[in-house]
C-alpha positions in Angstrom: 138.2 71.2 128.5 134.6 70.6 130.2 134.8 73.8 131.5 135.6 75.8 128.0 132.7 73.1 126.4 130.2 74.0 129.0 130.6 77.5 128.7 130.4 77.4 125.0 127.1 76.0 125.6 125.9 78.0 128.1 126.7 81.3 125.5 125.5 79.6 122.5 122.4 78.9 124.5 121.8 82.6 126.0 122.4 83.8 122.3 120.2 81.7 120.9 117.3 83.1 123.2 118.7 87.2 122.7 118.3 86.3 118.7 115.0 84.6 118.8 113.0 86.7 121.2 109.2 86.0 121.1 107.5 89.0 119.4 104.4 88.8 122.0 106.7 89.7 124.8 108.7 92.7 122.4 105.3 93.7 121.4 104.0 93.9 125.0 107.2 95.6 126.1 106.5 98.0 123.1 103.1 98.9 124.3 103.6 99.0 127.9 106.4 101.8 126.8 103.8 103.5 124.8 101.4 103.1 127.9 103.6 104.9 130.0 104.7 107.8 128.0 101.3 108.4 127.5 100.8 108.3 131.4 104.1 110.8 132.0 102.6 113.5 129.3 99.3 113.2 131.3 100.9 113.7 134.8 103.4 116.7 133.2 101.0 118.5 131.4 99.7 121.7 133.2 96.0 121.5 134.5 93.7 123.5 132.8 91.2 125.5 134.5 88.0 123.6 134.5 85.4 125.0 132.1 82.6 122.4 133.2 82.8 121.3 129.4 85.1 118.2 128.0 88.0 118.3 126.1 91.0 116.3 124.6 93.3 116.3 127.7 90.6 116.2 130.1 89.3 113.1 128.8 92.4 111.7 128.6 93.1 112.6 132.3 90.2 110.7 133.7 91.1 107.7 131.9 94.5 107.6 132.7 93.6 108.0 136.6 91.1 105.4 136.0 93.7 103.3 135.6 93.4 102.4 132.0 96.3 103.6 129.9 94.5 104.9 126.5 96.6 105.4 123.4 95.7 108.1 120.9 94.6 105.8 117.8 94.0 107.8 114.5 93.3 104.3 112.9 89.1 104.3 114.0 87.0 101.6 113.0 84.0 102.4 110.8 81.5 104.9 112.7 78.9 107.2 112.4 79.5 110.6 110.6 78.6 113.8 113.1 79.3 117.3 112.8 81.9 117.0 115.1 85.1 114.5 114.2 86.0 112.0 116.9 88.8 111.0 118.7 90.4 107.7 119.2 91.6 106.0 121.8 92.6 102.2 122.2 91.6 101.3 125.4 93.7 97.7 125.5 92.1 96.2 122.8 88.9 98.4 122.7 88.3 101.3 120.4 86.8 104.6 122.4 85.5 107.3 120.4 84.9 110.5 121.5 83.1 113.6 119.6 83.4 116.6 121.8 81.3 119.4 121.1 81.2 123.0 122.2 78.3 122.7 124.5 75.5 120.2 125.8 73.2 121.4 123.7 74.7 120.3 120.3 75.8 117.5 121.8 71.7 116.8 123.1 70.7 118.0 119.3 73.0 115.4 117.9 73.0 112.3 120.6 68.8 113.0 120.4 69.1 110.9 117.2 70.9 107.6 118.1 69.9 104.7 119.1 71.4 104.6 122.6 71.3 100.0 122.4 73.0 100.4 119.2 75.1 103.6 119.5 74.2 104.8 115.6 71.4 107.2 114.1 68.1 105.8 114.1 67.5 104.0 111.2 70.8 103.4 109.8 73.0 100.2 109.5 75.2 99.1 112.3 78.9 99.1 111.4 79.8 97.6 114.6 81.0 94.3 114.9 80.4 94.1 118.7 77.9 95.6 120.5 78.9 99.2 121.4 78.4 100.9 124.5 77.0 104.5 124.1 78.1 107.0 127.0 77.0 110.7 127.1 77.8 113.4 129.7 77.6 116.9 129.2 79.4 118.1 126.0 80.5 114.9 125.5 79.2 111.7 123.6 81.5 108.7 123.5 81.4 105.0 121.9 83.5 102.6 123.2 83.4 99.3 120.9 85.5 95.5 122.1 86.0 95.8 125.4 85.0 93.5 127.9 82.7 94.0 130.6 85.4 95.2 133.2 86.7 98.0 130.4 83.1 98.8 130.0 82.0 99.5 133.5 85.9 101.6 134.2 85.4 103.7 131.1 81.7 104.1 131.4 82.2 105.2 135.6 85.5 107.6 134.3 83.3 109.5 132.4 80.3 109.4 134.1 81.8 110.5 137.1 82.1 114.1 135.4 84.6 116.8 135.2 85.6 118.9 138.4 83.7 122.0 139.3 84.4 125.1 136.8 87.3 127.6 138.6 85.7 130.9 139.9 
């Protein structure tokens, strides 16, 4: 009879704990799943031929081998309005936004006019609620907003470290 009561208790216990899982661990569970499907699509996707200019999948490249699992994120925070439309990225709990133009040159033309301390146009309020970090290279011009200084310096070096050299 101990032996049917304990193990009564010991289920009721364990089912207790499978109903009432805590939602931080199913969330993180959730988004390291997200993490890594992101990572497989990266690693299975064909390599382009380098072109010497950014794009989508070339961004998303270096910052997955920089070890820092971004998520496409349609859901941007308030930002400046270029001719080109960004793209998001969460970056853990930083926002990355990318514009990627056709060549250096508009993207010099258009990253000529922001304040490179507060990553906006000259003369125009900051929607920002943290200080942003501005990052250009090449064709590229990116803000990355939340992160802490760690993030920073990772996604700052993954895209300052530039794109291979451009097949021949």
């Amino acid at each position: 009879m101990r032996l049917l009561l304990r193990c009564l208790c010991t289920a009721a216990a364990l089912a207790a704990t499978a109903c009432g899982e805590d939602p931080r661990v199913v969330r993180e569970a959730n988004a390291r799943r997200d993490v890594e499907v992101v990572q497989q699509q990266v690693r299975a996707a064909p390599r382009a031929h380098s072109t010497g200019r950014w794009n989508v999948a070339q961004l998303t490249q270096r910052l997955v081998n920089a070890g820092l699992a971004p998520r496409a994120d349609d859901s941007l925070p308030s930002h400046p309005r270029f001719a080109v439309t960004p793209v998001g990225f969460r970056v853990g709990r930083a926002h990355l936004l990318a514009w990627i133009f056709p060549d250096s040159t508009s993207r010099r033309t258009v990253s000529a006019t922001v304040d490179t301390l507060t990553a906006i146009s000259k003369g125009q309020p900051n929607p920002w609620a943290e200080p942003p970090m501005f990052i250009v290279h090449g064709n590229l011009m990116a803000i990355l907003v939340g992160a802490n200084e760690r993030q920073r310096e990772r996604v700052r070096l993954a895209i300052e470290a530039g794109l291979p050299a451009p097949s021949r």
